[in-house]
N, CA, C and O atoms as a GROMACS GRO file, in nm:
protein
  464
    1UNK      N    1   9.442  -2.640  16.036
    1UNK     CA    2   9.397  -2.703  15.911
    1UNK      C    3   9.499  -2.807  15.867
    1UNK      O    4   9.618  -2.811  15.899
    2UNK      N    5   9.431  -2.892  15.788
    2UNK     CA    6   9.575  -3.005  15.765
    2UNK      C    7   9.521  -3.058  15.650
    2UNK      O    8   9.404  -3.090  15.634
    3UNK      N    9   9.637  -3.069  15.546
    3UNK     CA   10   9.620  -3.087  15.403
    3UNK      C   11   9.736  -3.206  15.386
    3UNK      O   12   9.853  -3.211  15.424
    4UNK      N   13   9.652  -3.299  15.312
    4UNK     CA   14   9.735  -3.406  15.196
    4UNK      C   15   9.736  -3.360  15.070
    4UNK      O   16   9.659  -3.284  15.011
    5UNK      N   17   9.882  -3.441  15.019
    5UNK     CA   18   9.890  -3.365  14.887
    5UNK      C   19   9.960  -3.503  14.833
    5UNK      O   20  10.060  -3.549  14.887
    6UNK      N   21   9.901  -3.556  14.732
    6UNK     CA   22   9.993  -3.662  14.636
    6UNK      C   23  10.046  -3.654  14.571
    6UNK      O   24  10.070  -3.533  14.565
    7UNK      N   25  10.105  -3.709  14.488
    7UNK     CA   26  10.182  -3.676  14.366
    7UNK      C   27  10.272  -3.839  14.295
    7UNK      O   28  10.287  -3.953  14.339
    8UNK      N   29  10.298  -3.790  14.208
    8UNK     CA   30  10.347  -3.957  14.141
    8UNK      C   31  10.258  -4.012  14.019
    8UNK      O   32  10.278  -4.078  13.917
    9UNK      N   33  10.175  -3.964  14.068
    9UNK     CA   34  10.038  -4.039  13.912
    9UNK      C   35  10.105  -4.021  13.772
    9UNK      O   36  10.197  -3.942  13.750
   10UNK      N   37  10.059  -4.089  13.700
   10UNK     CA   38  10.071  -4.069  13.519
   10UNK      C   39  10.056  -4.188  13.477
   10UNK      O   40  10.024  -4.286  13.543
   11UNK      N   41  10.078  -4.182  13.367
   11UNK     CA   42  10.083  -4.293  13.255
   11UNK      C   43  10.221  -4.383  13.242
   11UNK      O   44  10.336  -4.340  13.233
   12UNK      N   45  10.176  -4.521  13.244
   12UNK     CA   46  10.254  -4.621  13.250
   12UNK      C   47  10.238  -4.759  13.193
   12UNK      O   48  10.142  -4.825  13.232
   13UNK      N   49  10.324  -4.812  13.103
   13UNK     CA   50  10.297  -4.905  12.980
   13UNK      C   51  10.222  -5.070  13.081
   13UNK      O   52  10.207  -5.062  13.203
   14UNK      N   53  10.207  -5.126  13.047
   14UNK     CA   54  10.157  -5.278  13.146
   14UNK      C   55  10.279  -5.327  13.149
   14UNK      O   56  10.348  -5.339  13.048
   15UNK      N   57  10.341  -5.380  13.344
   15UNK     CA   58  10.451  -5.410  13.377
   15UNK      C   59  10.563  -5.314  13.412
   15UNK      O   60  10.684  -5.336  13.421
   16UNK      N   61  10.484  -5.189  13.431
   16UNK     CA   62  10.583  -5.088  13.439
   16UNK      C   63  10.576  -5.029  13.599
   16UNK      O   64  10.488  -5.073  13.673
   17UNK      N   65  10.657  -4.945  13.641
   17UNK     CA   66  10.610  -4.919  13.802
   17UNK      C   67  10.581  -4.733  13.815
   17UNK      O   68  10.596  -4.643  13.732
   18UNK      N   69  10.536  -4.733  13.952
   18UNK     CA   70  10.510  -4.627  14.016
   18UNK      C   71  10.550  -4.643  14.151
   18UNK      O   72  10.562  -4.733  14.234
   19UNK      N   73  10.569  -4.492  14.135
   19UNK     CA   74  10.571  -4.439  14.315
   19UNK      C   75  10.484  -4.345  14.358
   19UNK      O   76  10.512  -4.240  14.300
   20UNK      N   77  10.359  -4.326  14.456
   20UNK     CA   78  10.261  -4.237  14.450
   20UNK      C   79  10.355  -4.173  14.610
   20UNK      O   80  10.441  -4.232  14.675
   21UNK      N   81  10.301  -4.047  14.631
   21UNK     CA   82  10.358  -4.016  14.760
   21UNK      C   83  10.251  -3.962  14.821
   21UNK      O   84  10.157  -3.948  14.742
   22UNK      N   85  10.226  -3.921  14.948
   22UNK     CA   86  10.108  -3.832  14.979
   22UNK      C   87  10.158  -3.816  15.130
   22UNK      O   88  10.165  -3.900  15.220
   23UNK      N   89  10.200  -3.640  15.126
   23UNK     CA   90  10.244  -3.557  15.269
   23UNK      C   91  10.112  -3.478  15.295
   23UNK      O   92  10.027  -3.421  15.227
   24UNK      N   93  10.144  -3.510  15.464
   24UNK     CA   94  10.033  -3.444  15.516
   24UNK      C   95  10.053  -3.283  15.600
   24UNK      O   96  10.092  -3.269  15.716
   25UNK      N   97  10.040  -3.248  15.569
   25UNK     CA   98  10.100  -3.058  15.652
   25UNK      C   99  10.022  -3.012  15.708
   25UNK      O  100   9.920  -3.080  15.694
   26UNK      N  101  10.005  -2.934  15.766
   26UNK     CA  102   9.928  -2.862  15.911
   26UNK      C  103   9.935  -2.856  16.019
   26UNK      O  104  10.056  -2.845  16.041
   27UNK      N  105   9.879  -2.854  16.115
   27UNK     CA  106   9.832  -2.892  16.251
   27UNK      C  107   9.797  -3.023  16.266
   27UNK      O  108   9.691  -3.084  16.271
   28UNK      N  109   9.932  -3.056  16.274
   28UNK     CA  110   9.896  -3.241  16.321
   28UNK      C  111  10.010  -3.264  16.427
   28UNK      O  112  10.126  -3.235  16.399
   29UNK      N  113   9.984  -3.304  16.520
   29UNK     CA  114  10.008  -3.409  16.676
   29UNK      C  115  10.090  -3.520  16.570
   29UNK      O  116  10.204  -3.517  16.523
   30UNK      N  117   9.978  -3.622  16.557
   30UNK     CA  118  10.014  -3.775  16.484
   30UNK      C  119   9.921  -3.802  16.435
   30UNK      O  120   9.811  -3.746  16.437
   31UNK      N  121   9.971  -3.936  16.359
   31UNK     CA  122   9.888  -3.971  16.239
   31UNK      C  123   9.944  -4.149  16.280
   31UNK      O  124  10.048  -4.211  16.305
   32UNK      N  125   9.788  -4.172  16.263
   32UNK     CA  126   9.745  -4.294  16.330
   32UNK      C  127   9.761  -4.368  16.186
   32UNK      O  128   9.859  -4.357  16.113
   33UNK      N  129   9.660  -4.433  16.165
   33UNK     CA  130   9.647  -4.516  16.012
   33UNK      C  131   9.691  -4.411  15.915
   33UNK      O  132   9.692  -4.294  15.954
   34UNK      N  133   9.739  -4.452  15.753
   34UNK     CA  134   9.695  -4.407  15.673
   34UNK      C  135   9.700  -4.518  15.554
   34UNK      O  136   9.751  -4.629  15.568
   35UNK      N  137   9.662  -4.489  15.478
   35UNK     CA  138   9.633  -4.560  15.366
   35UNK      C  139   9.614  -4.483  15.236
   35UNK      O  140   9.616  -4.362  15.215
   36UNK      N  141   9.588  -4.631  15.119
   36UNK     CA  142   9.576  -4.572  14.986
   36UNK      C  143   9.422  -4.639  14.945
   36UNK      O  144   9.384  -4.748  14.989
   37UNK      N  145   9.348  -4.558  14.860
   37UNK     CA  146   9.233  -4.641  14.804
   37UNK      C  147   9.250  -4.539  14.657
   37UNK      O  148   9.319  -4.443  14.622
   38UNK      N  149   9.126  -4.636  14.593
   38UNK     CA  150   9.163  -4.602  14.424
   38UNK      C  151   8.996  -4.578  14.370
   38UNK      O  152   8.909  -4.591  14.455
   39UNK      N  153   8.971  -4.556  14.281
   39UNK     CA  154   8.851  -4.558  14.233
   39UNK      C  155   8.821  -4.539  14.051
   39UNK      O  156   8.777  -4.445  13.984
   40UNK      N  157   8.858  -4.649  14.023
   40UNK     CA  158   8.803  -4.667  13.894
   40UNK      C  159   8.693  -4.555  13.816
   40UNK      O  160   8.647  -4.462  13.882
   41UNK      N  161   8.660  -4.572  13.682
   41UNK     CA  162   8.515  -4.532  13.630
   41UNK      C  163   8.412  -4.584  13.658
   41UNK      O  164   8.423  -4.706  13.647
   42UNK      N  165   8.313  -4.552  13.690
   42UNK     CA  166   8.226  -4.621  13.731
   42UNK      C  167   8.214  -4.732  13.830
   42UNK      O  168   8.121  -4.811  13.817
   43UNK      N  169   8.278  -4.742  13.903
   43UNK     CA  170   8.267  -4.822  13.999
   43UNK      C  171   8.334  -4.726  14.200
   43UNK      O  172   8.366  -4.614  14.240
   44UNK      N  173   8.325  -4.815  14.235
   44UNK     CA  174   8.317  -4.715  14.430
   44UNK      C  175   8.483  -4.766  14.436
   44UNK      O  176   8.557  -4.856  14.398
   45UNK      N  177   8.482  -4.642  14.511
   45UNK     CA  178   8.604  -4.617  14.583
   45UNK      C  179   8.623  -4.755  14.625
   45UNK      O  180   8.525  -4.824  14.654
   46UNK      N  181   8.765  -4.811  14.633
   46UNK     CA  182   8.777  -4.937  14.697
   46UNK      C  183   8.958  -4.894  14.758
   46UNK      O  184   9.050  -4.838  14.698
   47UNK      N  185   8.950  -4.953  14.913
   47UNK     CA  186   9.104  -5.005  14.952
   47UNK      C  187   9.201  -5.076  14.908
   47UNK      O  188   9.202  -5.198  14.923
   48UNK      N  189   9.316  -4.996  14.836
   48UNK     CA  190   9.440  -5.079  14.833
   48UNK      C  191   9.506  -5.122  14.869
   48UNK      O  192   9.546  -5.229  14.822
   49UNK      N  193   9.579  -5.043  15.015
   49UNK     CA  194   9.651  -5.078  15.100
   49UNK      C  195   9.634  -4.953  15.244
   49UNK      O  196   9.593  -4.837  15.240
   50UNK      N  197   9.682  -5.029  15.357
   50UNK     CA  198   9.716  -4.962  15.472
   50UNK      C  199   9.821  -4.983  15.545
   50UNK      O  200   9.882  -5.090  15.544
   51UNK      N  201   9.862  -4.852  15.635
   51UNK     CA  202   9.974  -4.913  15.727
   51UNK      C  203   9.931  -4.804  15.860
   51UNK      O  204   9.860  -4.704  15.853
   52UNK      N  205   9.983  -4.846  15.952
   52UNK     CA  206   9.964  -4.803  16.094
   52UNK      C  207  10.087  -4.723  16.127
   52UNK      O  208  10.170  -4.688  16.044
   53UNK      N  209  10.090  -4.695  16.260
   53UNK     CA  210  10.200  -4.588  16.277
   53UNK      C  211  10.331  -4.700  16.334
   53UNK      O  212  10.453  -4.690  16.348
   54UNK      N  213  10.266  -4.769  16.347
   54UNK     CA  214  10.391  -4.885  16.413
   54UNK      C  215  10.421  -4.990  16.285
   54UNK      O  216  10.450  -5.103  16.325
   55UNK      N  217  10.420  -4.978  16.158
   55UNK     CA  218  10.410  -5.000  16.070
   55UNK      C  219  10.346  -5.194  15.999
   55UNK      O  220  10.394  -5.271  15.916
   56UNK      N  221  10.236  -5.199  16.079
   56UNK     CA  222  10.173  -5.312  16.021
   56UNK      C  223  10.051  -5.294  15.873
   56UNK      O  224   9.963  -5.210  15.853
   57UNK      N  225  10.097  -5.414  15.790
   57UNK     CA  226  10.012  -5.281  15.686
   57UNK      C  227   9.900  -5.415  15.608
   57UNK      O  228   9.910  -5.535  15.632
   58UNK      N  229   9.816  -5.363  15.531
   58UNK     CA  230   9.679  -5.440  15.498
   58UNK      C  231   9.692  -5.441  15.394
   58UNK      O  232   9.744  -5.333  15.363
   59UNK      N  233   9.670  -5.527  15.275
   59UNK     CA  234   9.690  -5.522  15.119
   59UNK      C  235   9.525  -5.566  15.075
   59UNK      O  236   9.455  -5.651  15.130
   60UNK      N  237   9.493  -5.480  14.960
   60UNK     CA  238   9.411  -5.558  14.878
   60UNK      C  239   9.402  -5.682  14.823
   60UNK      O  240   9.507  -5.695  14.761
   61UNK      N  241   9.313  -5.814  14.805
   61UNK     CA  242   9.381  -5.895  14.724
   61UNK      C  243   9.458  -5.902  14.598
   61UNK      O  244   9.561  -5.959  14.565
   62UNK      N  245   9.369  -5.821  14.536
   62UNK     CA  246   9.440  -5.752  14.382
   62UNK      C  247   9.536  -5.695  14.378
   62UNK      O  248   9.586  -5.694  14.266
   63UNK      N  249   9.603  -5.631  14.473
   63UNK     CA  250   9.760  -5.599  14.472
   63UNK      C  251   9.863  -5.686  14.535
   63UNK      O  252   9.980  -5.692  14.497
   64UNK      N  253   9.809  -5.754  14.640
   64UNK     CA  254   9.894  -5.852  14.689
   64UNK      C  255  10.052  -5.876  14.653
   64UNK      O  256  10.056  -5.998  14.667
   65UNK      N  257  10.164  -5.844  14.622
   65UNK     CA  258  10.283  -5.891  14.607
   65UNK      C  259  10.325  -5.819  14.489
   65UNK      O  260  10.433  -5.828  14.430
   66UNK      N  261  10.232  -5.752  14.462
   66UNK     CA  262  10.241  -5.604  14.360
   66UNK      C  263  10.269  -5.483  14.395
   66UNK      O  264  10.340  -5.416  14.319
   67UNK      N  265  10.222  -5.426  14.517
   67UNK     CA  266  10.240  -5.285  14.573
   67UNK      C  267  10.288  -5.333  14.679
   67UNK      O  268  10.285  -5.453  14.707
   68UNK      N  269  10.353  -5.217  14.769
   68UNK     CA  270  10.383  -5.198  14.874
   68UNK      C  271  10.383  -5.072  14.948
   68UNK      O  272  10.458  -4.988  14.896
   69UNK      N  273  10.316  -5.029  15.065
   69UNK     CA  274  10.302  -4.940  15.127
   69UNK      C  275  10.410  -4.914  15.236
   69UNK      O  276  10.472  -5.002  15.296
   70UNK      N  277  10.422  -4.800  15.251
   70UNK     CA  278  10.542  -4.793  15.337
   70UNK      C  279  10.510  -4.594  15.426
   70UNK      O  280  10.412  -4.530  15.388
   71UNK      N  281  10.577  -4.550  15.500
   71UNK     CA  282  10.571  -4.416  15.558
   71UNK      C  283  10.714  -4.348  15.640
   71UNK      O  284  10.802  -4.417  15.692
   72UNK      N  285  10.712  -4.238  15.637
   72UNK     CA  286  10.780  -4.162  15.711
   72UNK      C  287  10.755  -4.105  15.816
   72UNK      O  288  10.748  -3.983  15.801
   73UNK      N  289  10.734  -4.147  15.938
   73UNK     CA  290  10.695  -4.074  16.030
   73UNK      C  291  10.685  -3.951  16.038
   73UNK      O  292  10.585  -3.879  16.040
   74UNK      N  293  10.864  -3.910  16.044
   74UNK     CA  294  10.894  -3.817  16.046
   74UNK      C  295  10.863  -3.683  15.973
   74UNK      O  296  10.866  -3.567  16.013
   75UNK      N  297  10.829  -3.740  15.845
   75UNK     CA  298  10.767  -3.627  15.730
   75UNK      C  299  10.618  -3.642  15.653
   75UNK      O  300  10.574  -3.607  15.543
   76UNK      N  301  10.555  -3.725  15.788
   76UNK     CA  302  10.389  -3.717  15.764
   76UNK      C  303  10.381  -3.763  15.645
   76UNK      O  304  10.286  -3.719  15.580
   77UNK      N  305  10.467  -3.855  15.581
   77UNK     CA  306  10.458  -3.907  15.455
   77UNK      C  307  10.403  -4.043  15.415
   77UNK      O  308  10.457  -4.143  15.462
   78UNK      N  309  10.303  -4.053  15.333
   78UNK     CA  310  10.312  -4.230  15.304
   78UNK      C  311  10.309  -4.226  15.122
   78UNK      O  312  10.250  -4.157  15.039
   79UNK      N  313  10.436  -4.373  15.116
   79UNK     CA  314  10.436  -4.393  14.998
   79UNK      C  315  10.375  -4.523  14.920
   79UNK      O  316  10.393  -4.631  14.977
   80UNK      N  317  10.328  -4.524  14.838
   80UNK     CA  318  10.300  -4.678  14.765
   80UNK      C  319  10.360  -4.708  14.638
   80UNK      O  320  10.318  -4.659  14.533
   81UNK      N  321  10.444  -4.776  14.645
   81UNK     CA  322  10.516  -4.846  14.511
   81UNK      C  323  10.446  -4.937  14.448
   81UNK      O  324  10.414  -5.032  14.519
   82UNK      N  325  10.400  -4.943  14.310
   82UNK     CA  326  10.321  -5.030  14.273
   82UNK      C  327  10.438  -5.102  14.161
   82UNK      O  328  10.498  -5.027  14.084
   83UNK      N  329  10.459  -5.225  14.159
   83UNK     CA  330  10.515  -5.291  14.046
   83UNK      C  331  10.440  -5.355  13.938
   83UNK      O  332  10.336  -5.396  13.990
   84UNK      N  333  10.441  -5.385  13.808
   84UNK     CA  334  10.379  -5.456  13.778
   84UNK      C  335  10.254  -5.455  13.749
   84UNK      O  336  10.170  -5.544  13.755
   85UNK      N  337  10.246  -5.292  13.697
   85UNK     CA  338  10.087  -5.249  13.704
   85UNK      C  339  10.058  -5.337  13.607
   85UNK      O  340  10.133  -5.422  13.559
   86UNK      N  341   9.883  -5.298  13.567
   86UNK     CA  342   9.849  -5.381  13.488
   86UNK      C  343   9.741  -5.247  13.447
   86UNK      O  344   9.752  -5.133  13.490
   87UNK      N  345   9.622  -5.303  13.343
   87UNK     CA  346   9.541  -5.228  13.289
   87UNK      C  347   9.414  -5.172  13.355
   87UNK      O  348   9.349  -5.068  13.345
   88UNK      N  349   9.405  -5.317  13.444
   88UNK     CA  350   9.269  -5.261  13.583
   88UNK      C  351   9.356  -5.215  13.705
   88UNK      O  352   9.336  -5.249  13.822
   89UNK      N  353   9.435  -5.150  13.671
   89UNK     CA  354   9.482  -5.061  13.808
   89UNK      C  355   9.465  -4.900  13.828
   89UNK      O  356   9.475  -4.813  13.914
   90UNK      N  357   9.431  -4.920  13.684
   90UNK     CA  358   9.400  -4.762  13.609
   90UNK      C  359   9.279  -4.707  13.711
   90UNK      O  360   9.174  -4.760  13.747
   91UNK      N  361   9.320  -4.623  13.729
   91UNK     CA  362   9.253  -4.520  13.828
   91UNK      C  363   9.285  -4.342  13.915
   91UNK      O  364   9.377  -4.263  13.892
   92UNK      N  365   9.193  -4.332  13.994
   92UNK     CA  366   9.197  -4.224  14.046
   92UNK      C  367   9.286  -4.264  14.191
   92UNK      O  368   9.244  -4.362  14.253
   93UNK      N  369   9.366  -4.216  14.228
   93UNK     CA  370   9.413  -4.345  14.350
   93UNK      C  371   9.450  -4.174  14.465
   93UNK      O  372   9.515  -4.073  14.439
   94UNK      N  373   9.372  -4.215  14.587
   94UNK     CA  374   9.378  -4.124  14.721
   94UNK      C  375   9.422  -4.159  14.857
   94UNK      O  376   9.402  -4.271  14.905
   95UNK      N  377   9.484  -4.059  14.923
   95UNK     CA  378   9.498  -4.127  15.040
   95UNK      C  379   9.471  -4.072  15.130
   95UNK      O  380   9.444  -3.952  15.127
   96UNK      N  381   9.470  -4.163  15.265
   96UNK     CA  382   9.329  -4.131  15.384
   96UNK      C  383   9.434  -4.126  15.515
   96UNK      O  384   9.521  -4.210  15.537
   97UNK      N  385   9.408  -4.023  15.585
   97UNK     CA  386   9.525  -4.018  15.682
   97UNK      C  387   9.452  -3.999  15.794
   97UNK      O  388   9.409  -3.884  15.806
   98UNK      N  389   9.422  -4.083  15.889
   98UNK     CA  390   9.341  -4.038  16.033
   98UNK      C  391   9.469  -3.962  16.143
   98UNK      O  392   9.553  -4.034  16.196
   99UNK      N  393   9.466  -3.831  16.163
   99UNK     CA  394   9.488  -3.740  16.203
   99UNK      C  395   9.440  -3.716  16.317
   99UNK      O  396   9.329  -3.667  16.336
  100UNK      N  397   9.556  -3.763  16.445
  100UNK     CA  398   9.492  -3.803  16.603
  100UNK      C  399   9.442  -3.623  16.644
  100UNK      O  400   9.515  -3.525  16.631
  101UNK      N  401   9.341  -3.624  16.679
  101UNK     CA  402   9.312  -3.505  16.750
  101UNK      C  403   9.156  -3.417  16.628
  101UNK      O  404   9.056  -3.351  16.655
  102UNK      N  405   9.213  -3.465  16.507
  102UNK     CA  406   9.145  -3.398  16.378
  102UNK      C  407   9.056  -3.456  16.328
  102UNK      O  408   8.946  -3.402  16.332
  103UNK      N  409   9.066  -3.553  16.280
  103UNK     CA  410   8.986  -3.701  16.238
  103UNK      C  411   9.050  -3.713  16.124
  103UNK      O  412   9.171  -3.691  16.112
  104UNK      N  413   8.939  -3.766  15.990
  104UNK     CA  414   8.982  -3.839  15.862
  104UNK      C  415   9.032  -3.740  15.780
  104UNK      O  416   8.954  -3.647  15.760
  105UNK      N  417   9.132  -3.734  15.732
  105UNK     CA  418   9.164  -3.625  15.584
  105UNK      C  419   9.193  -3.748  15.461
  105UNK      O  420   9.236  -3.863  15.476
  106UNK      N  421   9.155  -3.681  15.348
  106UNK     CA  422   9.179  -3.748  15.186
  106UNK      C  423   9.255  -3.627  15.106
  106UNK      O  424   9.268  -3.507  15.131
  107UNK      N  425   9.285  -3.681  15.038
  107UNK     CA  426   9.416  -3.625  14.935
  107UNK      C  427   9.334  -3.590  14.835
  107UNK      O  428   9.247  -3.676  14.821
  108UNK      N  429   9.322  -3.490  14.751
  108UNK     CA  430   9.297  -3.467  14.623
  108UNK      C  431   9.273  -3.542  14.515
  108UNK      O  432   9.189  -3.508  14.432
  109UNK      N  433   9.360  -3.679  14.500
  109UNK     CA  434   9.336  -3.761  14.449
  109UNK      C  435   9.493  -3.774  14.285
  109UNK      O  436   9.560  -3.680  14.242
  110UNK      N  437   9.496  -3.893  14.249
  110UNK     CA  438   9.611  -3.850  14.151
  110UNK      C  439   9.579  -3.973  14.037
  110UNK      O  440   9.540  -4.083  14.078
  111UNK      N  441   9.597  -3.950  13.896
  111UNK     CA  442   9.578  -4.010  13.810
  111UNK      C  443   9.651  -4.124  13.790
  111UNK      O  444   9.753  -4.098  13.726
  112UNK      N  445   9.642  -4.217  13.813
  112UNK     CA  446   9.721  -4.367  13.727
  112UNK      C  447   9.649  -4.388  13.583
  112UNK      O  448   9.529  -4.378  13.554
  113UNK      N  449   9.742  -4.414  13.514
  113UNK     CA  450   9.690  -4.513  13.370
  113UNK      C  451   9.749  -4.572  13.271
  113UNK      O  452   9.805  -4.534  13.168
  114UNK      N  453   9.720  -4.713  13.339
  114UNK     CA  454   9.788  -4.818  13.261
  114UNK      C  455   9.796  -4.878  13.186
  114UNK      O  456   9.781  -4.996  13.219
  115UNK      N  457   9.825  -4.853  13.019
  115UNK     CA  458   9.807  -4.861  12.891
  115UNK      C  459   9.902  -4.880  12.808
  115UNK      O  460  10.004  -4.826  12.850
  116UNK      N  461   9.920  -4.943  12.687
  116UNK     CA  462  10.049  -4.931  12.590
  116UNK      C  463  10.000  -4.873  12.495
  116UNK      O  464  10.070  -4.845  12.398
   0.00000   0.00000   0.00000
């Protein structure tokens, strides 16, 4: 079995930062992609960022030069630093870990909200 777990979410004034984390534990070989996606109220899940195991990574336009994704091999970890939040960043924010041998796992999910 193999479980993600995030952590980092809360409340944060506009211009302020985060660090989300999300470890993956179980029965895992390797871990190919993983990534972050977010999902607003009312609106669909959308991609924030990705990175690969050789660490090339994919940005949303909307975060562009705002977040940064990054990982630990070693501790099945990926992190996203967001700088500079703003008020539409506010969300449910998850992450997706393709798990060679297992397939897709998602994280529980963790609260952002960006407000004064």
């Amino acid at each position: 079995q193999v479980q993600l777990v995030e952590s980092g979410g809360g409340l944060v004034q506009p211009g302020g930062s985060l660090r989300l984390s999300c470890a993956a534990s179980g029965s895992i070989f390797s871990i190919s992609t993983m990534g972050w996606y977010r999902q607003a109220p009312g609106k669909e899940r959308e991609l924030v960022a990705t990175i690969t195991s050789g660490g090339n990574t994919n940005y949303a336009d909307s975060v562009k030069g705002r977040f940064t994704i990054s990982r630990d091999n070693a501790k099945n970890t990926v992190y996203l630093q967001m700088n500079s939040l703003k008020p539409e960043d506010t969300a449910v924010y998850y992450c997706k870990a393709n798990i060679i041998l297992r397939g897709l796992y998602w994280g529980q999910g963790t609260q952002v909200t960006v407000s004064s």
